[in-house]
Every structure is written in structure tokens, then in C-alpha cells.
C-alpha positions as CSV (number, residue, x, y, z in Angstrom):
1,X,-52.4,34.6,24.5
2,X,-52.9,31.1,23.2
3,X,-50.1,31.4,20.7
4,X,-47.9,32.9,23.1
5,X,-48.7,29.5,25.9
6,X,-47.7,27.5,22.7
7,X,-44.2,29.2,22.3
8,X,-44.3,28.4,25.8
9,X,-44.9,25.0,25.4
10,X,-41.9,24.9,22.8
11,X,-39.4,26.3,24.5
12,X,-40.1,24.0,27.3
13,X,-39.8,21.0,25.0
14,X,-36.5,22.9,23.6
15,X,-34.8,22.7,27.0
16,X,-35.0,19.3,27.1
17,X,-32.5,18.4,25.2
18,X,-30.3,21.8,23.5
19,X,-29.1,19.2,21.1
20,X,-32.8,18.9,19.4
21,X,-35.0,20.4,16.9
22,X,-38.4,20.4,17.6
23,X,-41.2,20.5,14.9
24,X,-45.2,22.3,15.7
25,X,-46.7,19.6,14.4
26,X,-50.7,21.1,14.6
27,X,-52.6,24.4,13.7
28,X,-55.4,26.3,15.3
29,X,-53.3,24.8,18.5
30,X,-56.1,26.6,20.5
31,X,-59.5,26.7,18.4
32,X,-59.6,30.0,18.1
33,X,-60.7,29.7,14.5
34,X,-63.3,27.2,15.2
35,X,-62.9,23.7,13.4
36,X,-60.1,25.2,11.0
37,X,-58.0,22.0,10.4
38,X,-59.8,19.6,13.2
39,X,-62.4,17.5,13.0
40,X,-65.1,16.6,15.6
41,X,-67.7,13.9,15.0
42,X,-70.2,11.2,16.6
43,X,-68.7,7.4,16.1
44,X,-71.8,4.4,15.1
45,X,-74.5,5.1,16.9
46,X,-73.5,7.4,19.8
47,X,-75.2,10.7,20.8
48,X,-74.8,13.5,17.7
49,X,-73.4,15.8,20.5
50,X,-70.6,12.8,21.0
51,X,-68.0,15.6,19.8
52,X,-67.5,19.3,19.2
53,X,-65.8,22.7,18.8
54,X,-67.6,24.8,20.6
55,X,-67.8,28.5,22.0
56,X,-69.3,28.3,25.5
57,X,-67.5,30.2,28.0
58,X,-65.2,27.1,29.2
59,X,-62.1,27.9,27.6
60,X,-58.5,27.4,29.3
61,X,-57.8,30.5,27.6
62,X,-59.4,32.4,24.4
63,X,-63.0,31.3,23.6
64,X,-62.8,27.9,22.1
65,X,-62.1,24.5,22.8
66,X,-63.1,21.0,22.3
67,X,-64.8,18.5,23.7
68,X,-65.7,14.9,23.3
69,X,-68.2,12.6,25.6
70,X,-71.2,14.0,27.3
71,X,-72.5,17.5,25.4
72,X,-74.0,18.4,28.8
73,X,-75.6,16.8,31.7
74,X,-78.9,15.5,30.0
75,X,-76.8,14.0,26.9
76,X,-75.5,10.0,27.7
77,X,-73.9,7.1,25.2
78,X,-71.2,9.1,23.9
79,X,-69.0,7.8,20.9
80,X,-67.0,10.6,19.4
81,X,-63.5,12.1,18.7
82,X,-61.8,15.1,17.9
83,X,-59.3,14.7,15.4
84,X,-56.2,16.5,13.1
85,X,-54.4,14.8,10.2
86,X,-50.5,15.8,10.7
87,X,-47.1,15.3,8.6
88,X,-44.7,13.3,11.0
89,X,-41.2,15.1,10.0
90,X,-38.6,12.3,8.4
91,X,-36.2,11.0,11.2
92,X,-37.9,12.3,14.4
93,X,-37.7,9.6,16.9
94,X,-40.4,11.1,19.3
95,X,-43.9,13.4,19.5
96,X,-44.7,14.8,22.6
97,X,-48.5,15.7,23.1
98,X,-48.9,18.9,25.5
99,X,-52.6,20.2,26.2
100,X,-55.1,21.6,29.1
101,X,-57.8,19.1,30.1
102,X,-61.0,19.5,32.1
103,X,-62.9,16.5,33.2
104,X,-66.4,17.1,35.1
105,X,-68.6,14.2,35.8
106,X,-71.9,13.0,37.8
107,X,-70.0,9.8,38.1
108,X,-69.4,9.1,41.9
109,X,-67.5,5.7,41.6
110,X,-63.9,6.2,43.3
111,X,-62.5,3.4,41.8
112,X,-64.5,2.5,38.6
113,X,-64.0,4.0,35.1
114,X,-67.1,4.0,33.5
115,X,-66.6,7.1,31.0
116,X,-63.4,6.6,29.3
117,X,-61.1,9.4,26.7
118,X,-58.3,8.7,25.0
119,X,-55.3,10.5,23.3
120,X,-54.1,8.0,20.6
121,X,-52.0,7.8,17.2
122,X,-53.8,6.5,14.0
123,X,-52.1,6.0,10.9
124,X,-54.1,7.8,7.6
125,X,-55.6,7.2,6.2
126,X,-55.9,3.3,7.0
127,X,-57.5,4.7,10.1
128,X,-55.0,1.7,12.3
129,X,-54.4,3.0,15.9
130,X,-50.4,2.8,16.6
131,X,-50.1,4.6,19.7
132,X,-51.5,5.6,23.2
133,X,-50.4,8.6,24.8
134,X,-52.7,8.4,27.8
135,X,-56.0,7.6,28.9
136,X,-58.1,9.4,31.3
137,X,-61.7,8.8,32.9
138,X,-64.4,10.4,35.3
139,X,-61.6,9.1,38.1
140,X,-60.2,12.1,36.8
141,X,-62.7,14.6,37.3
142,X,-62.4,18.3,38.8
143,X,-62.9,17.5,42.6
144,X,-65.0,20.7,42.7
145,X,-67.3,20.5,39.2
146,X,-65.4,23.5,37.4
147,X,-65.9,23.5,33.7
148,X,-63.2,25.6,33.1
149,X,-60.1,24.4,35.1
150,X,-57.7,22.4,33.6
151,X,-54.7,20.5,33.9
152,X,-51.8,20.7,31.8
153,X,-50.9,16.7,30.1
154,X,-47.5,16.0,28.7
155,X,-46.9,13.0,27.4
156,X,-44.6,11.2,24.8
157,X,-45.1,8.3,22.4
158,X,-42.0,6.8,20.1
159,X,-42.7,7.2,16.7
160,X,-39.3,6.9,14.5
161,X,-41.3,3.9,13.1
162,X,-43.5,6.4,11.4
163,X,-41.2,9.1,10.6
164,X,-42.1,11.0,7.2
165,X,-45.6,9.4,7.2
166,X,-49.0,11.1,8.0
167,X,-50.7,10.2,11.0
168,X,-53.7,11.0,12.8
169,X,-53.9,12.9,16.4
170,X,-57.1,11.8,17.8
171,X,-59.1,12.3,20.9
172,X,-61.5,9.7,21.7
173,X,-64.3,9.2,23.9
174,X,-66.8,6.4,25.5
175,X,-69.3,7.2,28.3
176,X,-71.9,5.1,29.6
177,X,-75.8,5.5,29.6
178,X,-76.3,7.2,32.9
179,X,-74.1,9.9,34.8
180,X,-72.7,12.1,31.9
181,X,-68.7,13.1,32.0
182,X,-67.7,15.7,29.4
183,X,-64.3,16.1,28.4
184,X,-62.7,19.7,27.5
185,X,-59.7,19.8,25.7
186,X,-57.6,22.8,24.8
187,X,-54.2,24.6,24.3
188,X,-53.3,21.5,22.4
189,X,-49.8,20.9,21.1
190,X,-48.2,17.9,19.5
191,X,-44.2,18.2,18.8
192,X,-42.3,15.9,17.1
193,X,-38.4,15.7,17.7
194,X,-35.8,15.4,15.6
195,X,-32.3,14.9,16.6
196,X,-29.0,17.1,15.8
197,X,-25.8,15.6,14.5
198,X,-22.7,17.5,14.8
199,X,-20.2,17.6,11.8
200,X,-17.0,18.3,12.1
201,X,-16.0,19.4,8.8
202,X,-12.4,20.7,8.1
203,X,-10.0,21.3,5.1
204,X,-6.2,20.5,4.7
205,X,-3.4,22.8,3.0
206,X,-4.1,24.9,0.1
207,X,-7.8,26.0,0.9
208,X,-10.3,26.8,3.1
209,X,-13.9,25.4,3.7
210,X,-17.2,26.8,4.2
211,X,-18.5,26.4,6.2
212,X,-16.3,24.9,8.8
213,X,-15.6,23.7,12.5
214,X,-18.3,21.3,14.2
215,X,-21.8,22.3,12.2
216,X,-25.0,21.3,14.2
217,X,-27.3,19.7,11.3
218,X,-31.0,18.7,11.7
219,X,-31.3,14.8,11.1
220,X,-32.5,14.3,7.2
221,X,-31.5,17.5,6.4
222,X,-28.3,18.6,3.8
223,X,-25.3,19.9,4.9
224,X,-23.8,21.7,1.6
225,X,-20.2,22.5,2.0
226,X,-18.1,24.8,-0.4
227,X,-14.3,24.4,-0.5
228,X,-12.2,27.0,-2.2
229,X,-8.6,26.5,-3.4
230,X,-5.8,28.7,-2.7
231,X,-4.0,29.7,-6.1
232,X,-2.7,27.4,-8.2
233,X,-4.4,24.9,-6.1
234,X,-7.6,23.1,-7.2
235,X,-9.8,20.5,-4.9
236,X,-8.8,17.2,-4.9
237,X,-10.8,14.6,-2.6
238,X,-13.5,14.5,-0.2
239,X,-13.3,12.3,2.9
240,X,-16.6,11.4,4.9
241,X,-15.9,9.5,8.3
242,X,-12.4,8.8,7.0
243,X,-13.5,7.4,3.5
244,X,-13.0,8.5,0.0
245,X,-16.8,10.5,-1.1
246,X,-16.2,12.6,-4.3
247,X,-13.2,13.7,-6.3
248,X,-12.4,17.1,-7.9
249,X,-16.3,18.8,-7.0
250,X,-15.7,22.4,-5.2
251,X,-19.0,21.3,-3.1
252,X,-20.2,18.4,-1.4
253,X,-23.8,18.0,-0.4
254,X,-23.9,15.6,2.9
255,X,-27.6,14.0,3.9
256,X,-27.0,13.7,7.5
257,X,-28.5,11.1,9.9
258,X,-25.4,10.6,12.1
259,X,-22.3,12.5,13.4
260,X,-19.4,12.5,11.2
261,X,-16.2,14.0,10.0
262,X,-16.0,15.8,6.8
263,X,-12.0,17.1,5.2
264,X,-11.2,17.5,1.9
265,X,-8.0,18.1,0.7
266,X,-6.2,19.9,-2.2
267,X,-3.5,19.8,-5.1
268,X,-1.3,21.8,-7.5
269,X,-2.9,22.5,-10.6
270,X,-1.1,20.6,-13.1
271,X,-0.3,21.8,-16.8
272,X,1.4,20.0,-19.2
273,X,4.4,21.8,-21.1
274,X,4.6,20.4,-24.6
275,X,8.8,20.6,-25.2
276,X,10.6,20.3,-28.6
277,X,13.9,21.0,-30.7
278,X,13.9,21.5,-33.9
279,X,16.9,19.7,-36.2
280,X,20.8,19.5,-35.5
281,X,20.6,19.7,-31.7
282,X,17.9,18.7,-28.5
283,X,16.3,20.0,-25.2
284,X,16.1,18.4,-21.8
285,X,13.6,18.5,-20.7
286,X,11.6,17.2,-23.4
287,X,8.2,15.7,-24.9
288,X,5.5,16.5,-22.1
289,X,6.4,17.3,-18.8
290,X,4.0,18.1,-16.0
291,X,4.6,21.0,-14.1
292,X,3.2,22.5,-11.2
293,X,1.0,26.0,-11.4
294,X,3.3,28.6,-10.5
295,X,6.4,27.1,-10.7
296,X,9.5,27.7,-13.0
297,X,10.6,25.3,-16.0
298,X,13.8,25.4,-16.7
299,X,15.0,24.5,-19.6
300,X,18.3,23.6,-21.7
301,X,19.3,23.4,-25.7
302,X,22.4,21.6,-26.9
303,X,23.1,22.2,-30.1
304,X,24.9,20.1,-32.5
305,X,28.8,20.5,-33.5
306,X,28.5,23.7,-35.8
307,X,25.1,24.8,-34.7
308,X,24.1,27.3,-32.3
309,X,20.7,28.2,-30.9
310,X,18.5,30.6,-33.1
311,X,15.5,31.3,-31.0
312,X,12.8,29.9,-28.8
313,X,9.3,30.0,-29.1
314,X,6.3,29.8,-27.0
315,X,3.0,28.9,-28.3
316,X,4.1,29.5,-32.1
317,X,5.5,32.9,-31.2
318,X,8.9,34.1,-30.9
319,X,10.0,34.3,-27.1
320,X,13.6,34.9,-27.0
321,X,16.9,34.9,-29.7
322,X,19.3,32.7,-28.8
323,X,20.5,31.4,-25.5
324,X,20.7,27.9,-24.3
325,X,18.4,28.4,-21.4
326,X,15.5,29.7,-21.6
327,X,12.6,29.9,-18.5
328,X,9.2,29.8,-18.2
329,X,6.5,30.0,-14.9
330,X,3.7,28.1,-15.9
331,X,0.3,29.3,-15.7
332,X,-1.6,27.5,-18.2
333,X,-0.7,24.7,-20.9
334,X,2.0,25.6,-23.2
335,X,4.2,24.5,-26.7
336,X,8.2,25.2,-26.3
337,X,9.8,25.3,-29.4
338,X,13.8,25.8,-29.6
339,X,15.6,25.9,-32.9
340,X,19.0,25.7,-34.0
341,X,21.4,27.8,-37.1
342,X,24.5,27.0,-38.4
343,X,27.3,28.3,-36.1
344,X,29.5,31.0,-38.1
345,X,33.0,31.4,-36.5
346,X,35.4,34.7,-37.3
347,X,38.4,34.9,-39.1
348,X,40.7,37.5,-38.2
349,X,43.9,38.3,-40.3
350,X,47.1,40.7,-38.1
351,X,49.6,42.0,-40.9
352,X,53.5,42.6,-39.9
353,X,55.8,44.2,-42.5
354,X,54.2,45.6,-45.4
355,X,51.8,43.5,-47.3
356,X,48.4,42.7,-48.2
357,X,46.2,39.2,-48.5
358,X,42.8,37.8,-49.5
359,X,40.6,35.5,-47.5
360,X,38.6,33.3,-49.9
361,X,35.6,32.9,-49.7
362,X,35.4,36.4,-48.0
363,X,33.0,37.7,-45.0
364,X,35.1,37.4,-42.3
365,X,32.5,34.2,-40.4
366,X,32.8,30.6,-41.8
367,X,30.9,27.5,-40.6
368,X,32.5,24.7,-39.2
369,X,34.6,22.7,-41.9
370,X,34.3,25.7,-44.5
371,X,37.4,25.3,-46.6
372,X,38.9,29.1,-46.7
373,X,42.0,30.0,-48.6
374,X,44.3,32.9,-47.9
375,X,46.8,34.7,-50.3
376,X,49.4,37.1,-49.4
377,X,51.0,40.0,-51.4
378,X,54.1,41.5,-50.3
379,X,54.4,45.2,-50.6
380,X,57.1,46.5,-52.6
381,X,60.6,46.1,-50.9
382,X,59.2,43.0,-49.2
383,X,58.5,39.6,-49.0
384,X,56.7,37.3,-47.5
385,X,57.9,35.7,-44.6
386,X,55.4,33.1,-42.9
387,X,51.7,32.7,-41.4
388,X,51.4,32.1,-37.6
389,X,49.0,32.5,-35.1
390,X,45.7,29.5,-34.9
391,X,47.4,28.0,-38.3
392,X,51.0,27.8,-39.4
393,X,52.3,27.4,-42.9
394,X,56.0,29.1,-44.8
395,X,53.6,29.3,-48.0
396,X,52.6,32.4,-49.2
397,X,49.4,31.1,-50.1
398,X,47.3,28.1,-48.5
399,X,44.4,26.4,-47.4
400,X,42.7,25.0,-44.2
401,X,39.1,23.8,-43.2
402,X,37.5,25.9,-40.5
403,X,37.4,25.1,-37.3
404,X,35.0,25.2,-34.6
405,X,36.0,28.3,-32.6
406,X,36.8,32.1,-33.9
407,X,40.6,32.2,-35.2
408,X,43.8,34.6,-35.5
409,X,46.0,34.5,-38.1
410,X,49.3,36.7,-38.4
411,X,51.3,37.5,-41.5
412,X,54.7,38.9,-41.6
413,X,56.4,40.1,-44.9
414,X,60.4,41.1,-44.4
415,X,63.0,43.2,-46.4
416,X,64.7,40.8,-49.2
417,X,68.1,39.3,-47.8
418,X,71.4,40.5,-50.1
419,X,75.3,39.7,-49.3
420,X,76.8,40.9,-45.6
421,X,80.7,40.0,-45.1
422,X,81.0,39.3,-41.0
423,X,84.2,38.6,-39.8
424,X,84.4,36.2,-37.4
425,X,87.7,35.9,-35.0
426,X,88.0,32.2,-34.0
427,X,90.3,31.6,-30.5
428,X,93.9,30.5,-31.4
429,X,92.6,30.6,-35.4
430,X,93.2,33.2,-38.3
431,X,90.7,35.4,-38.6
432,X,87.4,34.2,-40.9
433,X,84.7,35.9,-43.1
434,X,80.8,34.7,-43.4
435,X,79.2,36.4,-46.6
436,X,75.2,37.3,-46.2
437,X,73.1,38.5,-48.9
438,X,71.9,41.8,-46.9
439,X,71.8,44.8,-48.4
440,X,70.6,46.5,-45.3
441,X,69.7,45.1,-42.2
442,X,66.1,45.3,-41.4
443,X,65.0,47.2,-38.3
444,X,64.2,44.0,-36.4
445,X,67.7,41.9,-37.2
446,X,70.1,43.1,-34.4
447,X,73.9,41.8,-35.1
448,X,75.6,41.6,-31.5
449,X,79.6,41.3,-31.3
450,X,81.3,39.3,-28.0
451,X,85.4,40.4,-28.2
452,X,86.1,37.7,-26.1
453,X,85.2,35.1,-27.8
């Protein structure tokens, strides 16, 4: 039952502001296990009964309580307290004492306070009193002389000043040498408030955070906060209130004593492509370049004149023959490599007529500037005629340094010539005759005849 008035007692507290943590700051709140964690003792030379835990029948509730003054109404000169050493939580700003008291007296003054009790804060264990909640005296007595109604007391001290410190709950008491006053005290609660803060905590493109929105935090407690990247993404600043707090960290752990603004922000993961040609031609880009996790490097190989690419390779292996272009999506640091090969260019011979020829040196592919000879050798009945085509020449047999690009050639061979009369009628002339060493007219020589000429 007594546990159950404490929660009570709490939630009452609670209500007072939803915005605030409050801390039980006592145990055996109702003395239901005797002097478990309290003290009770005479002070100098007042009566040994001055203080006490006791079993009587006088309880609020339960079977136990305290008392300090007068043990009874034969016992005078009380000096004693009642007393538990408590842990005042780091950053509360305010305890709040909440107990049932019974005050019966022989006293009959109505305006004098000859039998005093305080509630008080001591420090500990320097034993310094810092703090009154209240003091009561035989003014306060039950009207009627009933030992066992009480009155509930609230009442609240500041004591940010000794926040995280131990301090001492006591309950004093002084009576007089006539007229005994005995104080009960039970129920007891002392809660020590600590505000909330509210932190807004948020993330900006390219993650999330957790946790996030406004967090409700405890004053002097840690507020851990875990961002996570998007892919390809890693963390890149922390901003507390607006200001710069850690760089690169996936957490963040925030002591909190105030409200604030949290937001951390992200960035590409960066890699760094390591880009090179080998001899007789370059790539662009080249040498490092920084590129983005994800995206696509493009890249482009110019060979020298007479070179073409051979092949690319990524990290020391082969990634593709040939090509100028080659891409790559970057996931992790790499080494481009592009290299370059002589350029071989064809050769191609057409024969007209009948007739062979050799190509010297032969294969058919040259490199730029290769010096290649070609022969001809007319077959029988002809003779060679002339070379046409990407080169030109009227001798059988010549020679020409390659150029850069693939190349036709054509070779024609004929019929020998031999004598051919014509006769030729000039206007207003006697009639003349042309002699041609023919024998027989090729197939491709076609001899036309105009009358009216």
C-alpha cells in the first residue's frame, strides 16, 4: 500500500511539468523494513528516546514510522533527528519533499512555539545545513490528540547548486522541558527533478538518421545518434546548433544540458582512377582523376601517326583490345592502362590484261613509311601498260613509301602494237594514209569512221 501512495506521489509530481524527469531519491520510503537505510538518533545531551523507528500502532499506513521529539508523554528535552544519506542526480534543479505528519502535543500555547521540527538539507558528509524545506511546531498539533492522523507536506527546495553531490535528508527536532510534543513522520518521499531538452536532430540528402525528429533527452544524459549513408554516399559533417561538431564519424554522441539542433550531412564516395598511356600516343583524361562512386569515366586514346590502340587494361589485367574509348563505373580505386601498336595498312593489287606482279616486302599490311616495291610481268601476248589507282607510275617496276591509310593499286598489261594503214579523206584534199603498228586490234581499241568529215 505504501509503495503504491509513493507511485502516487510520483505521478503527481510528473504532472507538474510533462516536460520533466523525476528521480525517487529515498528507500524504505515507508519504514516498512525498520531502519533499512535511515538513521534515528539523540543529538548532545537530549533524552535517548530523542528519535526513533518504531512499530506502535501509529502508522499512516503499514506498521512503521518515525518519530523525533517527545518518545511519549512522560519523556521531555528532546534533541534528535531522523536521517537518509541520498545521491542528488547531476543537473536537477529542484527536490521536492512529500510525506504524512502527525503532531500531538500537551502544549496549550496558541501562539508560542516551544517544541520545534525541522525538514532540512545537509551536505555529507561535512554535516553543513544548506536548505530548509519547512518547519513545524506544537502550533501544529492534531486539534483532537490523534496519534495517527496525518497531513500530507509538499514542499520544494532549489538545489541545482548541489547537483551530482550527496546530501543529507534530515528530520530534526527540539522540545522543551515540560509539555511533551512528539512528531510522527511517514510515507516519506524526496524527488529530485531534472529537466528535458528537446533535440531536433535531422539529416540532409544521401542518408538517413537514427534516431530522428525532435528527441526528448534527460538533462546530463547522451543522446547517441547513428547516421547511415545511402550508396555510394559516405557521412560527411556534423552540425550541433548550427556549428561544425565532428567530420566523417557514422555516430555522434551529444551530452545534452540544453535544447539544440543536430543535422549531419553527406557526400559521394570519392575514388581516385590512376590513368596512363603507354609510348607513341596519350589518354585524356589522365594522371589521377577523382571520380564519384557510381558514376561512369569515360575515357579517350590518341595514338600517334602510325600507331593504333592495342588494348586497355584495368588493374594489370587485360580489359578490352583495341578501341579508342574505353568506359569504366567506378566502384573502388583503380589503375587504367592503354597501350599503343604499330598501325599496319593493306595493300591491294587489281590486274587488267593478262599479267602477274610481286609486292616486295610481301604480306599484304605495311606500317606507315614502309618502303614497298612492286614488279609486274606481262603474260605472254602482252605488255605492260601502266599502274593506277592510290599511286601512278608508266614503269613496269617501282617504288613508294607507305602511306597512312589502306591502298589500291591497278595494273593493266595490253596486246603489243604492230603496223595499221587508215586512210584518212581530208575535205577539198587527196586522200591520205596513217600507218599503225597493229597487228590486231585489241578488244578495248574501237576505230570509229565519220563520212562527212
Amino acid at each position: 500500500m505504501k509503495n503504491m501512495l509513493c507511485r502516487f506521489a510520483l505521478i503527481f509530481l510528473m504532472q507538474m511539468s510533462a516536460r520533466a524527469a523525476w528521480h525517487e531519491l529515498l528507500l524504505n520510503n515507508g519504514f516498512e523494513q525498520g531502519a533499512v537505510t535511515w538513521s534515528a538518533y539523540a543529538i548532545q545531551s537530549g533524552d535517548p528516546l530523542s528519535a526513533g523507528i518504531v512499530n506502535l500502532g501509529n502508522a499512516h499506513n503499514g506498521s512503521w514510522y518515525a518519530y523525533v521529539g517527545d518518545y511519549n508523554t512522560s519523556h521531555f528535552n528532546a534533541t534528535g533527528a531522523v536521517r537518509q544519506v541520498i545521491f542528488l542526480p547531476s543537473y536537477c534543479t529542484t527536490a521536492t519533499l512529500n510525506f504524512y505528519l502527525n503532531v500531538t502535543s500537551q502544549e496549550t500555547a496558541i501562539y508560542s512555539k516551544y517544541d520545534r521540527m525541522g525538514a532540512y538539507l545537509r551536505t555529507y558528509p561535512a554535516d553543513v545545513q544548506v536548505g530548509t524545506f519547512h518547519e513545524w511546531s506544537n502550533l501544529d498539533k492534531d486539534p483532537n490528540g490523534i496519534p495517527n492522523r496525518y497531513a500530507q507536506q509538499i514542499y520544494s527546495l532549489d538545489v541545482s547548486a548541489y547537483a551530482g553531490t550527496q546530501i543529507d535528508l534530515q528530520f530534526y527536532a527540539n522540545t522543551d522541558s515540560s509539555q511533551s510534543t512528539t512528531f510522527r513522520i511517514d510515507d516519506v518521499s524526496l524527488q529530485a527533478y531534472v529537466p528535458d531538452y528537446t533535440i531536433g536532430v535531422s539529416a540532409g540528402p544521401n542518408g538517413m538518421v537514427t534516431p530522428s525528429g525532435n528527441v526528448v533527452v534527460e538533462s546530463g544524459q547522451t543522446l547517441g545518434m547513428t547516421a547511415t549513408p545511402s550508396q555510394n554516399y559516405i557521412v560527411d559533417k556534423w552540425y550541433v546548433n548550427g556549428y561544425q561538431q565532428a567530420t566523417g564519424n557514422t555516430t555522434l554522441l551529444l551530452g545534452v544540458n540544453a535544447n539544440a539542433t543536430v543535422y549531419v550531412t553527406f557526400k559521394p564516395i570519392v575514388y581516385t582512377v590512376s590513368v596512363s598511356a603507354g609510348a607513341n600516343g596519350t589518354v585524356s583524361p589522365s594522371g589521377a582523376v577523382s571520380v564519384n562512386s557510381g558514376d561512369t569515366l569515360n575515357l579517350t586514346a590518341s595514338p600517334a601517326q602510325g600507331y593504333v590502340v592495342d588494348h586497355w587494361t584495368l588493374n594489370g589485367t587485360a580489359a578490352q583490345q583495341g578501341g579508342t574509348s574505353y568506359s569504366l563505373k567506378v566502384t573502388s580505386q583503380n589503375t587504367v592502362d592503354v597501350s599503343f601498336t604499330v598501325a599496319l595498312y593493306t595493300l591491294n593489287v587489281a590486274v587488267y590484261g593478262q599479267g602477274t606482279y610481286t609486292v616486295n616486302p610481301s604480306g599484304g599490311k605495311y606500317a606507315l613509311g614502309t618502303m614497298v616495291s612492286v614488279i609486274s610481268t606481262p603474260g605472254t601476248g602482252y605488255q605492260f601498260s601502266e599502274w593506277t589507282g592510290s599511286q601512278y607510275s608508266r614503269n613496269p617496276s617501282f617504288s613508294f613509301a607507305k602511306g597512312g591509310a589502306d591502298e589500291n593499286l591497278n595494273l593493266y598489261f595490253v596486246p603489243p602494237l604492230s603496223s595499221l594503214n587508215l586512210n584518212i579523206t581530208v575535205a577539198n584534199s587527196t586522200p591520205a594514209t596513217i600507218g599503225l603498228n597493229m597487228p590486231t586490234p585489241p578488244s578495248w581499241l574501237t576505230i570509229l569512221s565519220d563520212p562527212t568529215i
